[in-house]
Kinemage of the C-alpha trace (Angstrom):
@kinemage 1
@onewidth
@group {chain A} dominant
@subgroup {mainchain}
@vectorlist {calphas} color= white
{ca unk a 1} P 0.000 0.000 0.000
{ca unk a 2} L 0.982 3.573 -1.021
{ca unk a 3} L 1.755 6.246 2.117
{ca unk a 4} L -0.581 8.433 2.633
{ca unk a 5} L -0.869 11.825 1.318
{ca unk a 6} L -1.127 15.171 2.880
{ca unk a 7} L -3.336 17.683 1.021
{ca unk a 8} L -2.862 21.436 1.940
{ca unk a 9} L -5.477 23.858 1.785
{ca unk a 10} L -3.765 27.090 0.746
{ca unk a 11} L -5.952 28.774 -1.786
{ca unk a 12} L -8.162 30.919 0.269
{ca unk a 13} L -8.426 34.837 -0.067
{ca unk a 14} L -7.943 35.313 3.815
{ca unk a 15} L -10.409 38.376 3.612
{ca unk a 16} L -10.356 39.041 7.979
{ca unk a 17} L -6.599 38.486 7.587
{ca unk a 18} L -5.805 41.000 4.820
{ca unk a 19} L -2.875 39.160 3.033
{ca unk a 20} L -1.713 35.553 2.028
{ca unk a 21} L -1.265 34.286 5.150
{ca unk a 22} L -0.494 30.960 4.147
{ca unk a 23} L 2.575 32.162 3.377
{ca unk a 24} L 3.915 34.824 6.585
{ca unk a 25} L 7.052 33.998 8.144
{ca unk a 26} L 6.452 33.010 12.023
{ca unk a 27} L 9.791 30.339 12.545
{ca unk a 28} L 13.251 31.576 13.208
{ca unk a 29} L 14.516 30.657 10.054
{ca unk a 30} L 11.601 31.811 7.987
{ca unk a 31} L 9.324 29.144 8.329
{ca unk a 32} L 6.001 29.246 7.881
{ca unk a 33} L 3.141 27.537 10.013
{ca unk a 34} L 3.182 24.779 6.476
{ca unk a 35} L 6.425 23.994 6.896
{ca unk a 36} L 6.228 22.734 10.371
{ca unk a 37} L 3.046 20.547 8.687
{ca unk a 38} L 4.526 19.282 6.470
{ca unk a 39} L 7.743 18.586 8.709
{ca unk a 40} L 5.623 16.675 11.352
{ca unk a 41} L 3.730 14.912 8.412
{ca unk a 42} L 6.903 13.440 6.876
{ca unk a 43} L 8.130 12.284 10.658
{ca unk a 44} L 4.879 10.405 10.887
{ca unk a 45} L 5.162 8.582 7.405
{ca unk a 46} L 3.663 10.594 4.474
{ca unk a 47} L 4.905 9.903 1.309
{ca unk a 48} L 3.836 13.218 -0.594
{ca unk a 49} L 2.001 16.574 -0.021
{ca unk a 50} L -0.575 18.177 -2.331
{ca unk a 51} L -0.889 22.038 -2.376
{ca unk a 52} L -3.953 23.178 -3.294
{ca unk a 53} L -3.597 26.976 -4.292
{ca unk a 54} L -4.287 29.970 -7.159
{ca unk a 55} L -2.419 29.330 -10.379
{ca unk a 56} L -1.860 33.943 -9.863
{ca unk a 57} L 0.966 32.755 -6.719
{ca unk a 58} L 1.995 29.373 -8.132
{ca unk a 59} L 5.535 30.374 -9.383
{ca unk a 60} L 6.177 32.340 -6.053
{ca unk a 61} L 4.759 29.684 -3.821
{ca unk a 62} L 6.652 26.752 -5.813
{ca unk a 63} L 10.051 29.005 -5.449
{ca unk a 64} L 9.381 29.088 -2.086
{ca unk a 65} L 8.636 25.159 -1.468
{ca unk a 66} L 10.722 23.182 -3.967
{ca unk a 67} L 13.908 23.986 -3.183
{ca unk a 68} L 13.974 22.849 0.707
{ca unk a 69} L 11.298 20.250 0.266
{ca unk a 70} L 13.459 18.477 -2.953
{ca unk a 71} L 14.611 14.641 -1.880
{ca unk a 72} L 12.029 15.078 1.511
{ca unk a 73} L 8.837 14.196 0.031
{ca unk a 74} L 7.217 13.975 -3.313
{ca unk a 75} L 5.025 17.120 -4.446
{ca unk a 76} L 2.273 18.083 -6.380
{ca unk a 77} L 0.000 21.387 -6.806
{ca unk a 78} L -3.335 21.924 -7.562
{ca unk a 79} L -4.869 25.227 -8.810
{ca unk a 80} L -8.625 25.778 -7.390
{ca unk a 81} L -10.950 27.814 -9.887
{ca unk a 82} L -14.333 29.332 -10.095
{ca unk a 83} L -14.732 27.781 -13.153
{ca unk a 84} L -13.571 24.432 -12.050
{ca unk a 85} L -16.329 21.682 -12.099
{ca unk a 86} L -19.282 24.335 -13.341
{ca unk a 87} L -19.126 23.469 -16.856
{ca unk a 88} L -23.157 23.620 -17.381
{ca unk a 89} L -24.422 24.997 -14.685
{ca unk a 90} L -26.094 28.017 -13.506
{ca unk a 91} L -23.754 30.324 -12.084
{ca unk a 92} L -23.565 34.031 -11.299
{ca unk a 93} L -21.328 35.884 -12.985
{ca unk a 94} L -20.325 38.105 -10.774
{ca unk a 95} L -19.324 35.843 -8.349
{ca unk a 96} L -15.401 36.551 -6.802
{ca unk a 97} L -15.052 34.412 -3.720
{ca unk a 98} L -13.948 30.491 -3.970
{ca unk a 99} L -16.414 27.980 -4.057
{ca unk a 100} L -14.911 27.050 -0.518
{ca unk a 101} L -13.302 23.923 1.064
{ca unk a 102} L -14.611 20.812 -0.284
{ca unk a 103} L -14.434 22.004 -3.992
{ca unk a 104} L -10.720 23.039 -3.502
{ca unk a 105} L -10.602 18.802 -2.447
{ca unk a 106} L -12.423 18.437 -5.593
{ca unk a 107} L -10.093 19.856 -7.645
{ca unk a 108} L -7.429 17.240 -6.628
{ca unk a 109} L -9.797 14.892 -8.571
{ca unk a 110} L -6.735 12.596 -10.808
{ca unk a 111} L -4.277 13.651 -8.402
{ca unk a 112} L -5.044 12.132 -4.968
{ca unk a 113} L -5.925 8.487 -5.554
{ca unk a 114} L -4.457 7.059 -1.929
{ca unk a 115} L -6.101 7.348 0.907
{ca unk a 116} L -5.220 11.030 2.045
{ca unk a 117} L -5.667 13.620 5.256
{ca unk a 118} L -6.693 17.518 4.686
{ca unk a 119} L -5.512 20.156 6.767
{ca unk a 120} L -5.249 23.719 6.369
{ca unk a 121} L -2.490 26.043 5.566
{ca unk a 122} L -2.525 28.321 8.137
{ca unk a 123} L -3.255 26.120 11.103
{ca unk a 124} L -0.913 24.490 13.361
{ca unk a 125} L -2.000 21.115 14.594
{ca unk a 126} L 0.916 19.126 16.636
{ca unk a 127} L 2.632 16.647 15.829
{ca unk a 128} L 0.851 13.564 17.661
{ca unk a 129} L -2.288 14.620 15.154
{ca unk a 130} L -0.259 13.559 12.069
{ca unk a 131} L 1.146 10.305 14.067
{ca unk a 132} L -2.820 10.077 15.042
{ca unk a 133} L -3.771 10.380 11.099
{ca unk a 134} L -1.168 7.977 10.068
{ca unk a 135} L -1.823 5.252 12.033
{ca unk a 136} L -5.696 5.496 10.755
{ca unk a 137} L -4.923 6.252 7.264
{ca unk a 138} L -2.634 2.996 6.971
{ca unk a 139} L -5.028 0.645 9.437
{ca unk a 140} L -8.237 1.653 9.545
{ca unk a 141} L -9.348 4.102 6.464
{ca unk a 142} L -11.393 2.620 3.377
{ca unk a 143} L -14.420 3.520 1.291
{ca unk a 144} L -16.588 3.359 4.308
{ca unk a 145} L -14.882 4.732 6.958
{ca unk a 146} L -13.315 8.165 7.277
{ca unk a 147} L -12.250 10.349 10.606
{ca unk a 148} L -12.026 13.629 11.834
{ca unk a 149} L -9.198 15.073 14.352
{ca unk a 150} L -11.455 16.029 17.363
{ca unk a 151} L -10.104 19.102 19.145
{ca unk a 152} L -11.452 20.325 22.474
{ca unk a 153} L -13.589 23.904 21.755
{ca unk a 154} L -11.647 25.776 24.108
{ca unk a 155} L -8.555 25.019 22.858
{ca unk a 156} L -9.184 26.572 18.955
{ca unk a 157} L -10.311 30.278 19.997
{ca unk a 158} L -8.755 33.492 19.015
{ca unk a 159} L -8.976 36.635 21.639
{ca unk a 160} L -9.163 38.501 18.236
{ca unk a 161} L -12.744 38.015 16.501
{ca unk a 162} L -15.104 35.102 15.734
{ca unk a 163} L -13.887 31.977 14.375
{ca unk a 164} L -15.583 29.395 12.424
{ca unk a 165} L -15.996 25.425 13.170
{ca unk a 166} L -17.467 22.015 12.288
{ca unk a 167} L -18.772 21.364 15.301
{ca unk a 168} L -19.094 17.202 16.014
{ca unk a 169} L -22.312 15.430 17.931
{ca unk a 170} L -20.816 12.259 18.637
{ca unk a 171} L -22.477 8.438 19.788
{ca unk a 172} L -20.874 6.296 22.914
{ca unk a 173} L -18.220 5.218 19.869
{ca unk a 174} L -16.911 8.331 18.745
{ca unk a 175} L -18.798 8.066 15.322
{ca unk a 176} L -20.013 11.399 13.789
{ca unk a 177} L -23.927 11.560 14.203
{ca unk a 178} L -23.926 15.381 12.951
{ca unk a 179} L -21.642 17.686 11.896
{ca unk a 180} L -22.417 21.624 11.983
{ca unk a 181} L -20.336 24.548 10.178
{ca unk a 182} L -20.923 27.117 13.090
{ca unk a 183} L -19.224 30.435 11.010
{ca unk a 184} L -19.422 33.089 14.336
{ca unk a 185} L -17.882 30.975 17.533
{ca unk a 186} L -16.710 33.397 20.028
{ca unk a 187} L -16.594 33.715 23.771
{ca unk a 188} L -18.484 36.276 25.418
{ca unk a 189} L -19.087 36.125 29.795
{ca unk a 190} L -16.924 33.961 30.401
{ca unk a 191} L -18.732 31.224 28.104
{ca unk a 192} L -18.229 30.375 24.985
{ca unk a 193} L -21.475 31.024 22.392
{ca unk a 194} L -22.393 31.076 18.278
{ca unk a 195} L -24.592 33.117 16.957
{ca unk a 196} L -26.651 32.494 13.741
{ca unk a 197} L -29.428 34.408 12.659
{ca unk a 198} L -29.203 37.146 15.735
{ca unk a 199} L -29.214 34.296 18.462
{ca unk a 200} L -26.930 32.944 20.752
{ca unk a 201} L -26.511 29.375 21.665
{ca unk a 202} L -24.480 28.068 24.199
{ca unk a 203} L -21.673 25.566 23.468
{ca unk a 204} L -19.507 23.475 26.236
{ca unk a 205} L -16.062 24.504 26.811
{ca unk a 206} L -15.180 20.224 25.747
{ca unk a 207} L -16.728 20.333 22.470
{ca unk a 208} L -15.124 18.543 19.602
{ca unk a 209} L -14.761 20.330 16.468
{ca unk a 210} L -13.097 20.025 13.453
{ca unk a 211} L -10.235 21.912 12.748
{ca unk a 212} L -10.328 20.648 8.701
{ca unk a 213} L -7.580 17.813 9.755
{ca unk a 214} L -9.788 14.873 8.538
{ca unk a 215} L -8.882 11.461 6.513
{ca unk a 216} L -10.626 10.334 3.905
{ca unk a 217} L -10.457 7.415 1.429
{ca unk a 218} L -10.151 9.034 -2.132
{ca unk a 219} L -13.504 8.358 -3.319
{ca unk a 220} L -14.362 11.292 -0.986
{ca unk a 221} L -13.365 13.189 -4.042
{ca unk a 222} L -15.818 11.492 -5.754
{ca unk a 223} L -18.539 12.214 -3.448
{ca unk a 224} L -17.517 16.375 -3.393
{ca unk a 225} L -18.053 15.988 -7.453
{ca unk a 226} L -21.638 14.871 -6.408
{ca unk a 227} L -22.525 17.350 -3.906
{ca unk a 228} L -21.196 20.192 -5.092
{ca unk a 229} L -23.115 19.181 -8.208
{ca unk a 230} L -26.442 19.829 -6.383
{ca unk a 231} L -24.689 22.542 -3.887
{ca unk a 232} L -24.491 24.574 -7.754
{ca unk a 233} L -28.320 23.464 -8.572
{ca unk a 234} L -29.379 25.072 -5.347
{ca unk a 235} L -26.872 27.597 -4.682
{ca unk a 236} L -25.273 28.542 -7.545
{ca unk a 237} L -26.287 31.974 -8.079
{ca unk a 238} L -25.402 33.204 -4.911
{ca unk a 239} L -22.168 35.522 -4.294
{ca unk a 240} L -20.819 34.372 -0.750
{ca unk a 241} L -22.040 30.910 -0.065
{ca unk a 242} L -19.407 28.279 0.557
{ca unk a 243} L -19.071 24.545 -0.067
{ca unk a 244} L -17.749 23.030 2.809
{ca unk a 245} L -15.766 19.937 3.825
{ca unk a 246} L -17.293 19.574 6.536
{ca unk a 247} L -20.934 19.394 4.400
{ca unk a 248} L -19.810 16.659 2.541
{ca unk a 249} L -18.447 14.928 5.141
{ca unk a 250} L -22.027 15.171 7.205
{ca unk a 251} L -23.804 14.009 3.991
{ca unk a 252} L -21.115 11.056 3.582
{ca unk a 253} L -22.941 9.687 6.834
{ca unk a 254} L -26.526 10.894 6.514
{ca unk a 255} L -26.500 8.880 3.520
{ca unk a 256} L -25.853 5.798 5.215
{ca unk a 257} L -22.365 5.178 2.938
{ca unk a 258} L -20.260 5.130 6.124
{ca unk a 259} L -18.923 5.795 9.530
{ca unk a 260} L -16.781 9.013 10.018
{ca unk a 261} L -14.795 8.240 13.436
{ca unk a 262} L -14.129 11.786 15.614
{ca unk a 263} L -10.811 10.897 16.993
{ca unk a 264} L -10.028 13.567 19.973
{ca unk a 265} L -6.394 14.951 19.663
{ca unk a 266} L -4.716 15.936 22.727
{ca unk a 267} L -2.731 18.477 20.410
{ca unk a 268} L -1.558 21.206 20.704
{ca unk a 269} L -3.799 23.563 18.015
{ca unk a 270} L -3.011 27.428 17.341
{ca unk a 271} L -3.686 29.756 14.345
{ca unk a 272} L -4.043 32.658 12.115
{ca unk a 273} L -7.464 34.146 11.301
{ca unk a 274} L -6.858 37.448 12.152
{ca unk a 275} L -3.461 39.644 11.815
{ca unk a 276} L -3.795 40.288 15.711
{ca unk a 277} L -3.092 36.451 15.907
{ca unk a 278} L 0.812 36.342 14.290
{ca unk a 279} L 2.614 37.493 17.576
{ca unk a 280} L 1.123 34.726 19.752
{ca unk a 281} L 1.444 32.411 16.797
{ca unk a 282} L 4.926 33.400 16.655
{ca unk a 283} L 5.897 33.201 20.076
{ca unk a 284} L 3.859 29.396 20.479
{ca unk a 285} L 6.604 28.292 17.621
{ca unk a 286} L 9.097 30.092 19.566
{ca unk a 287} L 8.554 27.820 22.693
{ca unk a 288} L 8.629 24.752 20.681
{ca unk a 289} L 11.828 25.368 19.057
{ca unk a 290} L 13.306 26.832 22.589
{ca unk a 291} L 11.693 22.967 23.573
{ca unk a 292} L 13.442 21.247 21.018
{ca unk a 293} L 10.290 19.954 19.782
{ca unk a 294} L 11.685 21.409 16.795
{ca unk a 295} L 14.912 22.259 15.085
{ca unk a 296} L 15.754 26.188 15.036
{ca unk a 297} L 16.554 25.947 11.068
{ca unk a 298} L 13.697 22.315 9.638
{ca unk a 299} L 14.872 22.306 6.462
């Protein structure tokens, strides 16, 4: 059997960030938050890494990549589109913003065909939740069973502004009964809250949520093709909705064509939505280097 592969989400427009985050130097040696991804994935056993950006930064971001990651891992890069995958269908013109999440894993469709995690660019995850994603991509993973990296709630906040989340319901096994994009997660009074529509709803301090570090067999491509599909049908027009892993992910079990296992990560998480976030990002990478968790220079 093949290792596994690592897809990276790095195509977004970071609109509450202001720049291309994916790519900010936080590591003493100009790292970015990838790097130490990728580093902890190739420790844990992953035989190649899939970049999923915009073909306008792909020389830059390749320049950047190839030369330190050459003879580490194997490579490949995938450009997400508007146009991608809408050939026929109703779409608004005027639309600017990416599809979202689960269409940028679409758009690895004939380049991912081995059982494969997701994470995104501009998170940092720890290094036991790539050992953690290993060990179920290469013993447990296959058409019918997937999993999500459960972190704890209170652990994925930022002090800066709302965050969004895929927020688990789980049964007595740690299967996925219902999965909920929650966009505007904040803590307000000491508690920690969401708001949709105007209201507030309370959430415990120990939910799990997904951070978008989930495992998938790779005919979860084949299933985003299908979705987004009717996501287009019903949605298309619209200027600002999103297709989302998550979604797809929900629907994968609603439909009855699997389990998706929420396995909880005692990781350490930490990331970038807002610029406010880079010092303490900075100084959390700081500490594990100072820990010798990491190397002052990875590459």
């Amino acid at each position: 059997m093949s290792a596994p592969t690592l897809v990276i989400l790095a195509a977004g427009m970071a609109s509450r960030y202001g720049s291309q985050k994916q790519t900010e130097v936080f590591g003493p040696n100009g790292e970015t938050i990838m790097d130490y991804s990728i580093y902890d994935a190739i420790r844990a056993g992953f035989g190649k890494v899939v970049f999923i950006i915009r073909e306008d930064f792909a020389e830059a971001f390749k320049a950047s990549f190839e030369p330190k990651l050459n003879g580490k891992i194997e490579t490949a890069y995938v450009y997400q589109a508007l146009d991608k995958y809408t050939a026929g269908k109703n779409v608004n013109p005027e639309r600017t913003k990416p599809w979202g999440t689960a269409h940028a894993v679409l758009c690895t469709k004939g380049v991912v065909n081995e059982p494969f995690a997701v994470i995104n660019a501009d998170d940092y995850y720890g290094a036991e939740a790539f050992v953690q994603a290993y060990q179920f991509l290469t013993t447990e993973c296959n058409d019918k069973t997937y999993c999500i990296l459960g972190y704890e709630l209170s652990n994925t906040l930022s002090e800066n502004g709302t965050v969004s989340r895929g927020v688990c319901s789980i049964d007595a096994n740690n299967v996925l009964t219902q999965i909920n994009e929650r966009t505007k997660i904040y803590r307000k009074d000491g508690s920690i809250v969401f708001e949709e529509a105007g209201v507030e709803t309370p959430l415990a301090e120990d939910t799990r949520v997904s951070m978008n570090f989930m495992c998938f067999a790779p005919n979860f491509i084949d299933l985003c093709e299908q979705e987004f599909n009717s996501f287009l049908d019903k949605q298309g027009q619209e200027l600002k909705s999103e297709f989302y892993i998550p979604f797809v992910t929900g629907q994968f079990s609603t439909l009855g064509l699997g389990d998706v296992k929420v396995i909880p990560t005692n990781a350490k998480w930490f990331g970038v939505t807002y610029k406010e976030d880079a010092p303490g990002v900075k100084a959390s990478i700081d500490a594990l280097v100072s820990s010798k968790v990491y190397p002052e220079k990875l590459w």
